[in-house]
C-alpha positions in Angstrom: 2.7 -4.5 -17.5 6.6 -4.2 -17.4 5.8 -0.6 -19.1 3.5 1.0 -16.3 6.5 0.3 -13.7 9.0 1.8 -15.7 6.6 4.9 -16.3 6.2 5.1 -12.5 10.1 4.7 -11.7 10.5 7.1 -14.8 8.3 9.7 -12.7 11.4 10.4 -10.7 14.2 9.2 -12.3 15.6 8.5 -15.7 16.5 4.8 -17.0 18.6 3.3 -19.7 17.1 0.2 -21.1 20.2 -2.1 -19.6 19.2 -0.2 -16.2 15.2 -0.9 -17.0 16.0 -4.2 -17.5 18.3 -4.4 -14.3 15.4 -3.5 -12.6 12.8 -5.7 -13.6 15.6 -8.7 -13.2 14.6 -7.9 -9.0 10.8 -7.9 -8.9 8.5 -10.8 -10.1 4.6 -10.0 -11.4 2.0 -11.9 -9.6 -1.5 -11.4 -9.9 -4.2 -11.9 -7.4 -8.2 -12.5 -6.9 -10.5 -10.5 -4.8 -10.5 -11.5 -1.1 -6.9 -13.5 -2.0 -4.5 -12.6 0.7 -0.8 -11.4 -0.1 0.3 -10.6 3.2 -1.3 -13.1 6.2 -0.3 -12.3 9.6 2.4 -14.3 11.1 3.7 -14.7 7.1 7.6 -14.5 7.4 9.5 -13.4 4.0 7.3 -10.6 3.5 7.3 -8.8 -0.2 6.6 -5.3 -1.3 4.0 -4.4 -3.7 3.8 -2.2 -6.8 0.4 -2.2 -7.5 -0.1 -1.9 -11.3 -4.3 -2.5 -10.9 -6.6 -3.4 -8.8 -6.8 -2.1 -5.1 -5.8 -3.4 -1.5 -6.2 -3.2 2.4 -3.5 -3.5 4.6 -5.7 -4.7 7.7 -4.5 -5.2 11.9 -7.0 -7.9 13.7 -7.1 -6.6 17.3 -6.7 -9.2 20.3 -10.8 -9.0 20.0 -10.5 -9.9 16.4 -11.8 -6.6 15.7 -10.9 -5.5 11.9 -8.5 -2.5 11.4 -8.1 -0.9 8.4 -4.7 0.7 8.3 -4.5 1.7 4.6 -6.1 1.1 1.5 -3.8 0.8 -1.8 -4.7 1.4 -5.2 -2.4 2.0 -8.5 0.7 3.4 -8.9 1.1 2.9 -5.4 3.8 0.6 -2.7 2.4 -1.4 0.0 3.8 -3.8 2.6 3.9 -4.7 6.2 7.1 -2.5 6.4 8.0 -3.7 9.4 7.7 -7.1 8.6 8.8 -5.8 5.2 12.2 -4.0 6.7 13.0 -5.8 10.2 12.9 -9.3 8.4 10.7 -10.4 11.1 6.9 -12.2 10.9 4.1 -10.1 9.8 2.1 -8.1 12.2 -0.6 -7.2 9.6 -2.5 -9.0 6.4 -2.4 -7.7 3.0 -5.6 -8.7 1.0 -7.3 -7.8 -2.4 -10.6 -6.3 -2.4 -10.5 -6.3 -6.4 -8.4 -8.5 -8.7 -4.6 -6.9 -8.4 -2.2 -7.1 -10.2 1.4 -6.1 -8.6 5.2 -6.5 -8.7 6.9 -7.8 -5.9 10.0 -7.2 -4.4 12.1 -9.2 -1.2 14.1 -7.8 1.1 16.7 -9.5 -0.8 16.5 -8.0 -3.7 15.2 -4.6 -2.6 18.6 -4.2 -1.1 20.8 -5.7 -3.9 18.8 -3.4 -5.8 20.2 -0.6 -4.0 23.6 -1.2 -4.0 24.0 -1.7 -7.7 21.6 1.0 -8.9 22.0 4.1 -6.3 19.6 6.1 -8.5 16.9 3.1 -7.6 17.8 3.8 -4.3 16.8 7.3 -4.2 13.7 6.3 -6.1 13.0 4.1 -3.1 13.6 6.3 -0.7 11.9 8.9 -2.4 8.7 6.8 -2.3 9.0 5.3 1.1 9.3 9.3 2.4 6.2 9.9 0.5 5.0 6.8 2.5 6.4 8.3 5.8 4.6 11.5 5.0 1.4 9.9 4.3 1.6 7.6 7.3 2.2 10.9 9.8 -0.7 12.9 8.3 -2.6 9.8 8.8 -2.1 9.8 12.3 -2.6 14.0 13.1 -6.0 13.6 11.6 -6.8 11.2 14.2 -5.2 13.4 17.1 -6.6 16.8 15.5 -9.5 16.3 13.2 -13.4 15.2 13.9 -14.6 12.0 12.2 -16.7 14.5 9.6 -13.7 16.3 8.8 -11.9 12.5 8.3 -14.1 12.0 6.0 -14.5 14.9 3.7 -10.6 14.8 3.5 -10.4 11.1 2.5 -13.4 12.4 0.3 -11.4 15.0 -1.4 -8.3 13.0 -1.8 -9.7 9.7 -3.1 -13.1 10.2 -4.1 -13.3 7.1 -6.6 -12.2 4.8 -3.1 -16.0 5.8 -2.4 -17.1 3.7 -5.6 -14.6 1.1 -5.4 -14.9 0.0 -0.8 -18.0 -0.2 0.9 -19.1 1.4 3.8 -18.0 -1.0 6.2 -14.5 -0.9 4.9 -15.0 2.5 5.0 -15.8 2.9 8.4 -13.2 1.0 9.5 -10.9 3.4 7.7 -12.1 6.2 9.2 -12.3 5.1 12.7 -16.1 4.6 13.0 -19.2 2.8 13.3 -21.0 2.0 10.1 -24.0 4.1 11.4 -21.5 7.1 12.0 -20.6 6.8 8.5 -23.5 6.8 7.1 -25.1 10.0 9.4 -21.6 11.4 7.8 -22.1 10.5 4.4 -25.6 12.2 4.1 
């Protein structure tokens, strides 16, 4: 496990072992089972996720308890409730497993002691949470510009084996639409 995280940080920057193993001294592995929650809302002490397997939902219950799907995460990728995450305040949002994961986790702790004695993990950091940023913003202008077929198609194209691994309800939820929607969509 220790190997596929250094491969990922080793994507975009070069380590030493003594540096590798500086690293790894911050983060903890924990695995999880399907439906477990690693984020509840109202949680204080939030962590951040490396996901090494296994895939997520970050999820916002409305006042109507209504089920919002905000992201789905899968391998090689970070996931939080940044704000929580950043501000050091109680989460807004629930992290939960819809297949066994397994992930590193980092605090805000150590995420920032991290930083200040590595600065080439802290351009890896920011590196990634820009490619978050990015994602987050596109996210959003295909809800402002872009039809619920054309939502689809792209998610589609991007992530076609999320179609095998969420069902349709998740899906929907994703996308912003009824499960009937999806599936006149879909066919």
């Amino acid at each position: 496990m220790h190997q596929k995280l250094r491969e990922h940080i080793e994507k975009v920057i070069t380590l030493t072992d003594d540096e590798f193993s500086l690293v790894l001294s911050h983060f903890h592995f924990r695995s999880f089972k399907k439906k477990e929650f690693l984020i509840s809302k109202g949680d204080s002490n939030v962590d951040c996720y490396y996901i090494v397997s296994g895939l997520l939902k970050l999820i916002y219950d409305d006042e109507n308890a209504n089920e919002h799907i905000v992201s789905f995460s899968m391998e090689d990728w970070w996931e939080s409730d940044f704000i929580a995450f950043f501000t050091n305040t109680h989460a807004t949002m629930s992290l939960q497993c819809i297949e066994d994961t397994d992930v590193f986790c980092i605090s805000i702790e150590n995420y920032q002691k991290l930083c200040d004695s590595l600065q080439k993990m802290e351009h890896f950091l920011l590196k990634k949470s820009n490619s978050g940023h990015i994602a987050s913003q596109r996210r959003i202008l295909s809800f402002l510009t872009s039809s619920a077929k054309e939502r689809y198609d792209l998610l589609l194209k991007q992530h076609p084996s999320l179609f095998q691994r969420v069902n349709k309800t998740m899906l929907a939820s994703y996308l912003g639409v009824s499960r009937e929607t999806l599936s006149r969509l879909s066919s």
